[in-house]
Backbone as a ProteinNet text record, in pm:
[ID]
protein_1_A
[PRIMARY]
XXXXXXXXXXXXXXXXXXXXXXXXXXXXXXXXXXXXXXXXXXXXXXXXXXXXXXXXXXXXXXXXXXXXXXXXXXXXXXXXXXXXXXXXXXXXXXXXXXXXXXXXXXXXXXXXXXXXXXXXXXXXXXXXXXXXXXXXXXXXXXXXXXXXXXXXXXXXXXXXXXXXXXXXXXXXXXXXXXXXXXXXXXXXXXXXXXXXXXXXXXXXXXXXXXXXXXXXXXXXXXXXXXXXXXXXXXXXXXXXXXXXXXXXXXXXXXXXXXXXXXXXXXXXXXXXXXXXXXXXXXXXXXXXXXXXXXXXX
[TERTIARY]
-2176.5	-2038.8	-1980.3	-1894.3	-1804.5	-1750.8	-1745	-1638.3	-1481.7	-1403.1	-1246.8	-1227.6	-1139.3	-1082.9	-1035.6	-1020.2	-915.4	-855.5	-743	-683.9	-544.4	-450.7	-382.3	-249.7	-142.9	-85.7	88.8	148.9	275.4	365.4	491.3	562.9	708.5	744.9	870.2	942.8	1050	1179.3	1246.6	1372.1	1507.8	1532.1	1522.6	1596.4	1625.6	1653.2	1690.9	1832.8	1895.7	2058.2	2044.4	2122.2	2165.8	2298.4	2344.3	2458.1	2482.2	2495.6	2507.5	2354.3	2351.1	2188.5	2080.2	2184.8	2109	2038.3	1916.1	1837.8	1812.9	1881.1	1820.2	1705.4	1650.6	1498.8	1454.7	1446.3	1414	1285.3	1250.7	1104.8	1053.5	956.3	948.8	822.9	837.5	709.1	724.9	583.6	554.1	570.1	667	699.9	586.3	533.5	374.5	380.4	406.6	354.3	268.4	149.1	169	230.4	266.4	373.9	495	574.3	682.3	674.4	574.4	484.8	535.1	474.3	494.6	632.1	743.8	843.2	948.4	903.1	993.4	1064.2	1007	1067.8	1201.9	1206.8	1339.8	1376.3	1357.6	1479.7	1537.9	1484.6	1516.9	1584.4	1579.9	1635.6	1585.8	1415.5	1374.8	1291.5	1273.2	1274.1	1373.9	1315.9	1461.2	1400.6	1509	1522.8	1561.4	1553.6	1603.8	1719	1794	1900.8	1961.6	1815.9	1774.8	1810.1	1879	1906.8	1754.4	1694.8	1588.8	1642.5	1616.9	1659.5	1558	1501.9	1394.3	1416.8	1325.4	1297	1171.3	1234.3	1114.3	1044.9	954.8	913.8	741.2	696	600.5	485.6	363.3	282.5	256.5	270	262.2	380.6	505.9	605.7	641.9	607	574.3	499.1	368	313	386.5	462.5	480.2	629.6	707.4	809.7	753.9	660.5	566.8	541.1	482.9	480.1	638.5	700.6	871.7	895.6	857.5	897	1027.8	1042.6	1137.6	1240.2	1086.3	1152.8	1086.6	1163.2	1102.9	1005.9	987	822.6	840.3	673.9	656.6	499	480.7	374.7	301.6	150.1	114.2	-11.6	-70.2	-222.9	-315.2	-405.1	-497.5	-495.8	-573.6	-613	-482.2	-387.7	-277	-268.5	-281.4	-233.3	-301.9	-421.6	-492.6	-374.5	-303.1	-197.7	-72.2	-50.5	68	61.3	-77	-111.6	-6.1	41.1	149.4	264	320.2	458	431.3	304.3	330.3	216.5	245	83.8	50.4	-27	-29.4	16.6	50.9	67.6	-74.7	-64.7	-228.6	-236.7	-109.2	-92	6	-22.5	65.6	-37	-175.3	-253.4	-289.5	-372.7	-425.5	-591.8	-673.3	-798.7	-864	-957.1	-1056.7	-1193.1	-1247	-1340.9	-1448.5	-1539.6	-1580.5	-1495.2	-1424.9	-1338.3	-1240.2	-1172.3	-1081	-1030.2	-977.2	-971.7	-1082.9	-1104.1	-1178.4	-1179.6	-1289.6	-1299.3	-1317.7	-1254.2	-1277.3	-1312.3	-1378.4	-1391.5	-1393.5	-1374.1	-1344.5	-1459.6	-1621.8	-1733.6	-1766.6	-1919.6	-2017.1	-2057.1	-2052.1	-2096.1	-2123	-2227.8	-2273.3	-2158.4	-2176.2	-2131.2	-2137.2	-2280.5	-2325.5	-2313.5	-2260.2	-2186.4	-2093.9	-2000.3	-1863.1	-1835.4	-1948.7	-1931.3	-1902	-1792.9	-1700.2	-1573.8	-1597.8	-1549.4	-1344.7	-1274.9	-1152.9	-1130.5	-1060.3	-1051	-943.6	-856.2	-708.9	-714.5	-615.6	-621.7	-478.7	-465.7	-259	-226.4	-263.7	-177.7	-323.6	-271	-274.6	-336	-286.7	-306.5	-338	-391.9	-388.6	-546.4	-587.9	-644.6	-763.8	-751.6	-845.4	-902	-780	-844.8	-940.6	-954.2	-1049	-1135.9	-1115.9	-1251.9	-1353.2	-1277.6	-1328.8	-1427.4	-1376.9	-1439	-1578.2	-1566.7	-1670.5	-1765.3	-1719.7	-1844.7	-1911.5	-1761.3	-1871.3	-1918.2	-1960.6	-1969.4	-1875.8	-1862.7	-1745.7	-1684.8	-1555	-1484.7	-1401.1	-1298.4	-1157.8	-1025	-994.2	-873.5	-758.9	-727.5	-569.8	-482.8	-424.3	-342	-213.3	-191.6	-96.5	-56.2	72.9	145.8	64.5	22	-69	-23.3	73.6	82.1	106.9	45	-15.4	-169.3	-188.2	-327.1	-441	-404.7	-420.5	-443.5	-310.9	-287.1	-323.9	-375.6	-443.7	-612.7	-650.9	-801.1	-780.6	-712.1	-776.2	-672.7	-625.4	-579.1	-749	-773	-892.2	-796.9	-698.5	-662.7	-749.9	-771.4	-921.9	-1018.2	-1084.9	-1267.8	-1278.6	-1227.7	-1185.6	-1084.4	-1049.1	-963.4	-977.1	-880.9	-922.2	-775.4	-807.4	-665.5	-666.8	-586.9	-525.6	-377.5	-374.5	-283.1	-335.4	-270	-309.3	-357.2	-392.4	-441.6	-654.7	-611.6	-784.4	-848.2	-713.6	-756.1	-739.9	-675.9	-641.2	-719.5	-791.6	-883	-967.7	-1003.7	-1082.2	-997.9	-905	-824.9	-792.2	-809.6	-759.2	-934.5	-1004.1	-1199.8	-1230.5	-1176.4	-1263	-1366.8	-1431.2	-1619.2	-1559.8	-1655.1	-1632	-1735.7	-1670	-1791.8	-1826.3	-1731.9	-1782.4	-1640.7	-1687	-1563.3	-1575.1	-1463.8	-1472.6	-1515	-1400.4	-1469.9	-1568.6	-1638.2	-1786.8	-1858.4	-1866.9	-1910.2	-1925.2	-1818.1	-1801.3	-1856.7	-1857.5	-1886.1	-2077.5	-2049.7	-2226.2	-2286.4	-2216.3	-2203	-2235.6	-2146.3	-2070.2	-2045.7	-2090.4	-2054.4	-1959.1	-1839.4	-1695.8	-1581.6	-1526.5	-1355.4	-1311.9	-1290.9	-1211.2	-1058.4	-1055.1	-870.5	-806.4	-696.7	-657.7	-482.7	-430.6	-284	-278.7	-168.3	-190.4	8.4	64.1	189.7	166.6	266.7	296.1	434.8	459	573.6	604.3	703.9	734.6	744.5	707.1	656.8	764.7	927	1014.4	1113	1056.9	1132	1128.5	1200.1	1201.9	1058.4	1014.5	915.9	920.7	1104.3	1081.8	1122.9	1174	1262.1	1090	1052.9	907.5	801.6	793	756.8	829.5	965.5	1011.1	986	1028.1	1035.9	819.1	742.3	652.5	605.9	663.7	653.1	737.7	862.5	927.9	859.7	781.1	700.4	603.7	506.9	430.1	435.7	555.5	614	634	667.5	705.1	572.9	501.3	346.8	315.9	293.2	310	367.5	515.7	625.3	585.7	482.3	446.2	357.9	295.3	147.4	186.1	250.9	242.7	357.2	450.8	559	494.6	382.5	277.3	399.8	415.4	480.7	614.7	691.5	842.3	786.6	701.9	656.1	646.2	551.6	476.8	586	694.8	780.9	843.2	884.7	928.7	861	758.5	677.6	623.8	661.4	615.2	720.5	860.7	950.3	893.2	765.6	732.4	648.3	563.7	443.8	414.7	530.2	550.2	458.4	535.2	457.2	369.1	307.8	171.8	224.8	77	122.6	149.6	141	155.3	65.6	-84.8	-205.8	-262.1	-255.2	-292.4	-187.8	-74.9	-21.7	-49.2	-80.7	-129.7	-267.8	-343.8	-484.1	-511.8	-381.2	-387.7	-325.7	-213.9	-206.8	-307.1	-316.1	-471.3	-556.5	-613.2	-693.7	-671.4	-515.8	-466.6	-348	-346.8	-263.1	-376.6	-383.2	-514.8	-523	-630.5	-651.6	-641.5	-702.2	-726.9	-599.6	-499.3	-364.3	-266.4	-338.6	-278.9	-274.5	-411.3	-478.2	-582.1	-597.4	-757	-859.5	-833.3	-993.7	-1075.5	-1155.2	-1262	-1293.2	-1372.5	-1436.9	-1325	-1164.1	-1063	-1087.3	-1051.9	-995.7	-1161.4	-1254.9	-1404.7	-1390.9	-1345.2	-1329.7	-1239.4	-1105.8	-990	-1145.3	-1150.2	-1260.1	-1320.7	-1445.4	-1533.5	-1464.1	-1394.4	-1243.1	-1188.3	-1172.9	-1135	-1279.8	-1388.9	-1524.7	-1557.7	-1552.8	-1577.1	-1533.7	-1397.7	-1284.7	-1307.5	-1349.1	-1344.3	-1475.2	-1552.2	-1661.2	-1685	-1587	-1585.2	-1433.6	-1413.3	-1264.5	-1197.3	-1152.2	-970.8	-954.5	-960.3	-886.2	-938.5	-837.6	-877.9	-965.6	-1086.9	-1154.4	-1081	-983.7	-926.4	-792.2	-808.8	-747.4	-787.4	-654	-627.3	-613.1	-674.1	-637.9	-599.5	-454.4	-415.4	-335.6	-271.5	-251.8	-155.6	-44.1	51.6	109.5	-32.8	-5.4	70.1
439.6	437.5	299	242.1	156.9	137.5	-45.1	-54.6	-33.3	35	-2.7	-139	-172.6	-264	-344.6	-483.8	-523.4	-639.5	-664.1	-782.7	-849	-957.4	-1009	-1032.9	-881.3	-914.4	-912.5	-967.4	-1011.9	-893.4	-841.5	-789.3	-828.8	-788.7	-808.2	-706.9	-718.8	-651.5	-682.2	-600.2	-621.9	-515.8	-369.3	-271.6	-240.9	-340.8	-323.6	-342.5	-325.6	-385.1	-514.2	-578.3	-678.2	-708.2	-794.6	-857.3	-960.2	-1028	-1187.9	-1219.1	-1298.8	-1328.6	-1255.8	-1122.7	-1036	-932.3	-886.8	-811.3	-662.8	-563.7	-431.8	-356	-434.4	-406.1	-284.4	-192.8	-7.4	-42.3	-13.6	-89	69.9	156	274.2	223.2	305.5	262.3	408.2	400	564.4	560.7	657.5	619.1	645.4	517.7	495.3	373.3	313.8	219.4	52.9	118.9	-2.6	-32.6	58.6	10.6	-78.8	12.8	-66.4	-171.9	-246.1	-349.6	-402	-397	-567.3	-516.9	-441.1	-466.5	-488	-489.1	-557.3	-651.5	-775.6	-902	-907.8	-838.2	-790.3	-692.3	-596.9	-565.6	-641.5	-722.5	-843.4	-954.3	-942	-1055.3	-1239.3	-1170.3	-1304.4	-1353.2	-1338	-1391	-1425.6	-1524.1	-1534.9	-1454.2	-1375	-1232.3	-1360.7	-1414.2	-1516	-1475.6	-1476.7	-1354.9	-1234.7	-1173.5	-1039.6	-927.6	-850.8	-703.4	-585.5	-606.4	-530.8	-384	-291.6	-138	-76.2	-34.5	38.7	202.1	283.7	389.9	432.8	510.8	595.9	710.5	764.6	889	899.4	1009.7	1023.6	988	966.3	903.4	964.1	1101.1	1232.6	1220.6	1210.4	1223.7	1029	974.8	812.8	825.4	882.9	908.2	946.1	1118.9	1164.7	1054.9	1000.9	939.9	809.8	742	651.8	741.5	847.5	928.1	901.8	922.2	931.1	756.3	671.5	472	527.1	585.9	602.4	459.4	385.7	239.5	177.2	-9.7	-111.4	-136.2	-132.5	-144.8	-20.6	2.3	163.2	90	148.2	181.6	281	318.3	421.7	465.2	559.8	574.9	489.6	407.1	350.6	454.7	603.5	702.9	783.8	725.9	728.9	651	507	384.8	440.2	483	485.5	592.8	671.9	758.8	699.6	559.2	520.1	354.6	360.3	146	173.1	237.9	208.1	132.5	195.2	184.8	63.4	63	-34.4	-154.3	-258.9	-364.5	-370.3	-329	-384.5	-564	-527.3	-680.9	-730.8	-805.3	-875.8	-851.3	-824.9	-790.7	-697.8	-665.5	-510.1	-402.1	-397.2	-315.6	-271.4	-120.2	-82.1	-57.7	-133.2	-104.7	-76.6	28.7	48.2	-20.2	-90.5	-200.1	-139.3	15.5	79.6	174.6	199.8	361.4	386.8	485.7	538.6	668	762.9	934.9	1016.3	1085.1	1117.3	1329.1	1355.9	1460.8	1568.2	1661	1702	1852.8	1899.1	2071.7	2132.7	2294.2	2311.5	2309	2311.3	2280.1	2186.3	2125.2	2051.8	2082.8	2024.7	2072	1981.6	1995	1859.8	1894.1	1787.7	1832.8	1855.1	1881.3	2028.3	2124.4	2147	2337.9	2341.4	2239.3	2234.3	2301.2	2311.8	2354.5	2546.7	2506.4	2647.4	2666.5	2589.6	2602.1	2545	2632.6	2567.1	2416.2	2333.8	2183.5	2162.8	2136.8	2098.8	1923.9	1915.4	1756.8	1732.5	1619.6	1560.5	1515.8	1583.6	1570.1	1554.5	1616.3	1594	1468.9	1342.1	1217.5	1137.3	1163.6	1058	1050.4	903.8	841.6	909.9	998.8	1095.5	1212.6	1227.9	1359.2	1309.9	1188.1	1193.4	1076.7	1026.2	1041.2	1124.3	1234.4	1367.5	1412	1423.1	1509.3	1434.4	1283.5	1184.9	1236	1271.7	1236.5	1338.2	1465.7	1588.2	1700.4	1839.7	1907.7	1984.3	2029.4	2090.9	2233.4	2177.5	2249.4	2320.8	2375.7	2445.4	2387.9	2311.7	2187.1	2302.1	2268.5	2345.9	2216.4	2207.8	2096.2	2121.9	2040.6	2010.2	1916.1	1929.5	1822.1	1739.2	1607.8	1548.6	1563.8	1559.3	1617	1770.5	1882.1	1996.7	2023.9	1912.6	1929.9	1966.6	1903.6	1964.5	2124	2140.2	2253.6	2367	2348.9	2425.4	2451.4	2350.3	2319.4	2425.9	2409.2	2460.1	2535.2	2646.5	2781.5	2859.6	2795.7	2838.4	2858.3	2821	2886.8	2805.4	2685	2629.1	2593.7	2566.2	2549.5	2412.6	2285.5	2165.2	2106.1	2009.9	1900.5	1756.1	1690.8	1565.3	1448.6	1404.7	1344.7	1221.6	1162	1037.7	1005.5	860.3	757.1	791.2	804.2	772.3	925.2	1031.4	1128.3	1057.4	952.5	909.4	859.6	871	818.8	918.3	1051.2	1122	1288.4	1257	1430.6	1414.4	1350.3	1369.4	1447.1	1418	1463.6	1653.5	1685.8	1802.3	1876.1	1808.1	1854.7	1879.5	1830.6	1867.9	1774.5	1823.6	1772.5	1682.5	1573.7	1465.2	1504.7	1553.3	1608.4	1467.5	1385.2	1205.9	1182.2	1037	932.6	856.8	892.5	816.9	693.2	646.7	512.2	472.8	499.6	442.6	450.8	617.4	686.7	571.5	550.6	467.4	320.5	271.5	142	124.2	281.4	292.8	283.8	345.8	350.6	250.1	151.4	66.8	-69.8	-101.3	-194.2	-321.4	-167.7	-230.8	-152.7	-254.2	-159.7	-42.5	10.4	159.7	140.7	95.3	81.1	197.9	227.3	329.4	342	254.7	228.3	117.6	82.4	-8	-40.5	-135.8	-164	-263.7	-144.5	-184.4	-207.8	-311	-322.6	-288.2	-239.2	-186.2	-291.6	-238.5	-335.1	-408.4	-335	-358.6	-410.6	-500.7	-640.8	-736.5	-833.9	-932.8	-1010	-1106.3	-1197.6	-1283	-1348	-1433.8	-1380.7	-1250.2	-1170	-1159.6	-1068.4	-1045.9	-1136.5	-1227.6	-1344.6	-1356.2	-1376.9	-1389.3	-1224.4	-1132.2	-1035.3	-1039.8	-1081	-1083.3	-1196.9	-1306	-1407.1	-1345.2	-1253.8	-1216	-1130.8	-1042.8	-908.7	-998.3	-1078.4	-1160.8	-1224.7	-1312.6	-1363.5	-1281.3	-1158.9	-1076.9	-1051.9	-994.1	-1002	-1094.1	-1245.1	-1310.9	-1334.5	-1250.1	-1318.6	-1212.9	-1071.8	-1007.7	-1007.5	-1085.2	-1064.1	-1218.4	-1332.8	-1417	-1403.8	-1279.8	-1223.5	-1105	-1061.7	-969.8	-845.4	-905.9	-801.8	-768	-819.4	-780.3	-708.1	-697.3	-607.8	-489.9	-514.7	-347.9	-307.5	-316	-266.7	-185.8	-225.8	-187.7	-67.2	-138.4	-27.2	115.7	33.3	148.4	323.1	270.3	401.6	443.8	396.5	502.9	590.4	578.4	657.5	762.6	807.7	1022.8	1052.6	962.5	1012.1	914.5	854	760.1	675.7	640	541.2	395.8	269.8	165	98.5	151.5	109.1	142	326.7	339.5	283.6	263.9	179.2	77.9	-35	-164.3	-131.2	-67.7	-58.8	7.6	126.5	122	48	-58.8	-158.9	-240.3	-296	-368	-336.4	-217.3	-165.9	-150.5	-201.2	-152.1	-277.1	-363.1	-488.7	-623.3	-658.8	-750.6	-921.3	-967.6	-1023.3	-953	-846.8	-815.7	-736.1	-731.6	-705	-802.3	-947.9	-1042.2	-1101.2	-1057.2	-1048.8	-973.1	-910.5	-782.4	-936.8	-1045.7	-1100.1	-1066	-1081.6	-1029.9	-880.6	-904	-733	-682	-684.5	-568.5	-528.4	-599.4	-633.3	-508.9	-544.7	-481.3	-350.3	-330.4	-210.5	-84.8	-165.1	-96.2	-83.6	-164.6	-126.2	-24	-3.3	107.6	218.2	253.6	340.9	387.6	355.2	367	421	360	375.5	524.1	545	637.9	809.4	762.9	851.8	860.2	806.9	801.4	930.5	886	942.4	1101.2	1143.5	1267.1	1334.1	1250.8	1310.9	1327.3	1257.5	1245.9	1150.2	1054.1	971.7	944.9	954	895.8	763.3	727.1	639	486.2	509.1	429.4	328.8	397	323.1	137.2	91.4	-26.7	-59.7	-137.1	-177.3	-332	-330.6	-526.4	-534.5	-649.3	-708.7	-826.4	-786.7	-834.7	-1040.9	-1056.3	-1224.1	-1378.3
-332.5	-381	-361.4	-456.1	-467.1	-339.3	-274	-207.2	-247.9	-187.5	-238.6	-226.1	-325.4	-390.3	-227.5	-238.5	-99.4	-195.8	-148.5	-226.1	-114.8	-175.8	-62.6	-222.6	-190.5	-281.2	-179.3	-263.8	-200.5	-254.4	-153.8	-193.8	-328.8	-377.9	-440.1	-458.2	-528.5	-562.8	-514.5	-511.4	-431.1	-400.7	-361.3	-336.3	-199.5	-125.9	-18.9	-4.4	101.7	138.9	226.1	165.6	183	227.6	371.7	410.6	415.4	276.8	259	255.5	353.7	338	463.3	502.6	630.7	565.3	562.9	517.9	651.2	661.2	737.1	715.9	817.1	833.1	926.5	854.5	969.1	973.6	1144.9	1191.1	1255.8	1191.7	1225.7	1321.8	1444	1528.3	1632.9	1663.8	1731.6	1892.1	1981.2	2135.8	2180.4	2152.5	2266.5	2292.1	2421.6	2491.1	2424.6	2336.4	2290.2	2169.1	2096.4	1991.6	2081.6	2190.8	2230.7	2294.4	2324	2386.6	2266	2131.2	2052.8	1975	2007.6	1965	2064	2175	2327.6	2297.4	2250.1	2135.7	2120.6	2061.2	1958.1	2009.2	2117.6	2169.4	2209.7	2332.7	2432.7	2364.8	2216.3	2173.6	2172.1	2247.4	2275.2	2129.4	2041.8	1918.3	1781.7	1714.9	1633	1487	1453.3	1352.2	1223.9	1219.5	1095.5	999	1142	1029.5	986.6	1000	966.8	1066.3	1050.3	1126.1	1127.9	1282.5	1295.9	1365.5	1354.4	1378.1	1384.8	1526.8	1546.7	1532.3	1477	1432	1511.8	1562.7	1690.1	1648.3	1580.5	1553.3	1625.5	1593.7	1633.3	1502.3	1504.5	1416.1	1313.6	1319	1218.2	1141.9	1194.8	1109.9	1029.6	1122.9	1048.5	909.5	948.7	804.5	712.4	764.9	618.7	585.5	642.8	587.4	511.8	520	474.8	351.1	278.7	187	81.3	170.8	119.3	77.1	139.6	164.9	197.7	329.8	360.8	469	498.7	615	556.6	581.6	454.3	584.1	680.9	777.7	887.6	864.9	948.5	989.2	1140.6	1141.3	1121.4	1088.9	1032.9	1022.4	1046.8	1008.4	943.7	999.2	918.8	757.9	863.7	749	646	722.3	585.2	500.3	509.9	428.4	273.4	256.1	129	46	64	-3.3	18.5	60.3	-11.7	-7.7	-88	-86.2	-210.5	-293.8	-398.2	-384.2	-244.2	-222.3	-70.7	12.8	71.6	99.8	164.5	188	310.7	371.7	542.1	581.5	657.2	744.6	799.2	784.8	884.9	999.5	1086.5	1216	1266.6	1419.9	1464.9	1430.5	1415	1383.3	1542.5	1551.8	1716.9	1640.7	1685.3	1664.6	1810.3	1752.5	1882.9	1839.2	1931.2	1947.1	2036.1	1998.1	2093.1	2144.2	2122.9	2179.5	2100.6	2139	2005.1	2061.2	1938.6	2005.1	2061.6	2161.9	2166	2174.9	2143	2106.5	2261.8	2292.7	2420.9	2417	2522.7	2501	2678.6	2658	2812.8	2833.9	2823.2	2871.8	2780.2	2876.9	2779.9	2639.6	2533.3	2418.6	2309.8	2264.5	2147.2	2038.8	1980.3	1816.1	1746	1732.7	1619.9	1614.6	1800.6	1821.2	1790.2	1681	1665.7	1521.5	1456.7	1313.4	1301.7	1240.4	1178.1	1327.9	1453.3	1530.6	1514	1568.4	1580.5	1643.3	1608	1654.2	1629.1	1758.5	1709.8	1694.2	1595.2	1550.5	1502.8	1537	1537.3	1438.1	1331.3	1228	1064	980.3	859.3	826.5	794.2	806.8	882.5	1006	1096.2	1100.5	1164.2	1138.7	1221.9	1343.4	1381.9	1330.6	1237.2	1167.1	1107	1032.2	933	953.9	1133.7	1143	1228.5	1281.8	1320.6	1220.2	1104.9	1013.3	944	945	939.3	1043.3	1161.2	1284	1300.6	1319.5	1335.5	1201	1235.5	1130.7	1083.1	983.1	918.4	1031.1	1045.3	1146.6	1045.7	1149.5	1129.8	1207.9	1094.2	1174	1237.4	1341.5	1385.3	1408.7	1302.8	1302.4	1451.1	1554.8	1642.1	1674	1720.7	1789.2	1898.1	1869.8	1994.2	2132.8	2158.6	2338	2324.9	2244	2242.6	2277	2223.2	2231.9	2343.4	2479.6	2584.1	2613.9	2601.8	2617	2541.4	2396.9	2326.7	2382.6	2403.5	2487	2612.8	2726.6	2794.3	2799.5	2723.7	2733.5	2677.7	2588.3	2496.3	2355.6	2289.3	2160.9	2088.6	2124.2	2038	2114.9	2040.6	2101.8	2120.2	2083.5	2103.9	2066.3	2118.8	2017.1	2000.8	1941.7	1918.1	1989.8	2124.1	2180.4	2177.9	2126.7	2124.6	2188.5	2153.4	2294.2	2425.9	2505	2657.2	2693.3	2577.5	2624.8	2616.6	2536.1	2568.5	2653.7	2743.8	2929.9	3043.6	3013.7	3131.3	3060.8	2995.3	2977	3081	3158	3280.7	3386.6	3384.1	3544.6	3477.1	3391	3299.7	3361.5	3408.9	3431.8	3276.9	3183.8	3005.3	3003.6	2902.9	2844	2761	2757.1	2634	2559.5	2431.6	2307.3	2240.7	2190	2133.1	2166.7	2171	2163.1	1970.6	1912.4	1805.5	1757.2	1846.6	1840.7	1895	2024.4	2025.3	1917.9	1868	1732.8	1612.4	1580.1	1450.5	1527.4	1650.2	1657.6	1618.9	1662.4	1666.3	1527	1428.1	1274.3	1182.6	1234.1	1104.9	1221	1349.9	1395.6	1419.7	1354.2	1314	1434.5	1460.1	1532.2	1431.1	1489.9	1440.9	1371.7	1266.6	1282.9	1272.3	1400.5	1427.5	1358.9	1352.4	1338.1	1307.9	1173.4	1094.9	1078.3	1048.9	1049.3	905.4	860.2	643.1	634.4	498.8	450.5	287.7	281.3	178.5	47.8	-68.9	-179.1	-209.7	-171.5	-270.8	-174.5	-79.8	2.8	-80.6	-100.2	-172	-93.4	-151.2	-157.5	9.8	-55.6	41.8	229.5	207	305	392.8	292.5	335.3	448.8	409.3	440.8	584.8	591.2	717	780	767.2	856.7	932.9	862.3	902.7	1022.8	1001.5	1098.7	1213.8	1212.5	1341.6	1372.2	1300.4	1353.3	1464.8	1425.2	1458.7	1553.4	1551.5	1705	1813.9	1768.8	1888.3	1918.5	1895.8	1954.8	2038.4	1999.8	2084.8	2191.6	2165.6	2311	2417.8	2354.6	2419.9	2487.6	2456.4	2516.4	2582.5	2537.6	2686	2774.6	2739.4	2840.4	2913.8	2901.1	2938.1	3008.6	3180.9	3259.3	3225.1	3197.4	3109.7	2966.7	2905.5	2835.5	2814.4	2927.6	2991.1	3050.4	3108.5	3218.9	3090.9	3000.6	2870.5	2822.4	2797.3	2718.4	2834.3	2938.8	3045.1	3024.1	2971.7	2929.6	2846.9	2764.1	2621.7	2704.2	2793.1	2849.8	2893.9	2872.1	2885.5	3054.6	3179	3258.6	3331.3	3248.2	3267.9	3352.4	3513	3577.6	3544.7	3644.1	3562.6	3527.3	3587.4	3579.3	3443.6	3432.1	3288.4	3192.7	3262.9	3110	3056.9	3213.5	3149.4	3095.9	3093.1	3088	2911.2	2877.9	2748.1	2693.4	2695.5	2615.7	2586.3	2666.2	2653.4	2570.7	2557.6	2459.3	2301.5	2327.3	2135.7	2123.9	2241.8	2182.2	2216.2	2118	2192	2046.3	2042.8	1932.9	1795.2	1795.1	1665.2	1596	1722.1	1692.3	1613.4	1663.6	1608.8	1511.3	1447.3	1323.7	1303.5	1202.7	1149.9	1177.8	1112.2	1123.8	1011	1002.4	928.6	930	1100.5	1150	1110.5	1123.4	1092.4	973.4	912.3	711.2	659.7	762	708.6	751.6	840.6	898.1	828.8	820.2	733	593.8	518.5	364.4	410.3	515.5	538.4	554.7	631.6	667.5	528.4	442.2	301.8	226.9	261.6	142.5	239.6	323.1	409.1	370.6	349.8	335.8	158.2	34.9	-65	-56.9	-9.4	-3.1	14.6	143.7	171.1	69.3	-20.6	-145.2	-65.3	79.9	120	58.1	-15.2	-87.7	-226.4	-312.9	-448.9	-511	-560.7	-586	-624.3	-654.2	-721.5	-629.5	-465.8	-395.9	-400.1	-315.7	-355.8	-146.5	-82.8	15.6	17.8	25.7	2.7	138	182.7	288.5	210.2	298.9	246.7	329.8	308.5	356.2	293.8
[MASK]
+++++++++++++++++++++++++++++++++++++++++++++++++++++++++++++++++++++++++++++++++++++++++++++++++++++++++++++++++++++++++++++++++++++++++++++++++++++++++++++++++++++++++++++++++++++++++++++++++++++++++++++++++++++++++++++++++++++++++++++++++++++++++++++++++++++++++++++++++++++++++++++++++++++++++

């Protein structure tokens, strides 16, 4: 099968609001730790907005998607495995992406169990679109998705209402202390695959920013990354309120894992990764042949 298409196309239009020359920029990002890590920035005020009115939008990654469906914010972050159902309406940024480089969601059960005992079996998974579901369904054999709320997911596992699930954010660090089986880790999975990072979460802008608005809101997205990662501990202290719980060890320890270089840019391995992720997904008909993956540089 055909690689999908990749290209580097620029946004336009105008349908945004405008205050003189202030552009309101709704920055949808999911309360996890390392999202609020590279938008610390701009709370703090320690980058310059060029102007521009930034307004963070907190949802969870499931409901990010489907409002991404809607172009409901002119930048959302969002499912890798969403982006292919709305490259129409938006372009990824080159950066603000969470790739796993060797790890990822991982798949858990209340005993040991391969993943060939998983077929016809219940598997709860966080959402519809997200970037685990489908690569769950890549790795193992044809299940029975029970779509849940990701901090459900736990709790579906070891009541028994399912036979596994699939946990992501900082649930891909604490299913040990829960005593659950690691059935695969995704991302090792796929590193083992395709010898590519996993892109897990991807940060898009909407087509219909003007050109040159565009352009700037991406250099402030960008900077803040930076002011984050060499403001490191005023960061994390930040991002430490997203962590539902989590000490400060696993917090610094999952930032790290999903704010890094390849946050700062896909790179190559990314940009290759996002394509396979797409040829992958074309393959098993979650996405239409005719997707378009561009990058809005």
């Amino acid at each position: 099968m055909a690689a999908p298409k990749l290209s580097t196309r620029r946004a336009s239009g105008g349908a945004n609001e405008r205050r003189g020359e202030q552009l309101r920029v709704r920055v949808g990002h999911s309360p996890d730790p390392d999202d609020a890590f590279m938008y610390w920035a701009i709370a703090a005020g320690r980058v310059d907005t060029r102007g521009h009115e930034f307004e963070p939008v907190v949802a969870d990654i499931e409901t990010l998607n489907g409002w991404a469906l809607e172009g409901r914010l002119e930048v959302t972050a969002l499912s890798a495995g969403a982006y292919p159902h709305v490259h129409g309406q938006y372009a990824l940024l080159p950066h603000g992406a969470s790739l796993g480089d060797g790890y990822g969601p991982v798949v858990v059960a209340r005993e040991p169990v391969e993943a060939a005992a998983l077929a016809g079996c219940r598997v709860a998974v966080p959402g519809r679109l997200t970037t685990a579901y489908l690569v769950a369904r890549l790795a193992l054999p044809p299940f029975d998705a029970v779509f849940t709320p990701f901090d459900a997911i736990f709790d579906a596992v070891t009541s028994g209402e399912v036979d596994a699930g699939v946990v992501i954010h900082e649930g891909q660090l604490g299913w040990q202390e829960l005593g659950l089986s690691r059935v695969v880790d995704l991302g090792a999975w796929w590193l083992q695959e395709t010898g590519l990072p996993l892109p897990l979460g991807a940060v898009a802008i909407r087509r219909d920013v003007p050109e040159d608005a565009a352009r700037e809101v991406s250099a402030v997205l960008r900077e803040a990354i930076d002011a984050a990662l060499e403001h490191r501990a005023d960061a994390l202290a930040y991002a430490h309120r997203f962590g539902r719980g989590i000490d400060e060890a696993t917090n610094d320890q999952f930032v790290g894992m999903y704010v890094n270089e390849l946050t700062r840019d896909y790179g190559p391995r990314g940009r290759d990764g996002v394509a396979e992720l797409v040829r992958r997904g074309v393959a098993i008909g979650a996405f239409d042949p005719s997707v378009e993956v561009s990058f809005a540089d």
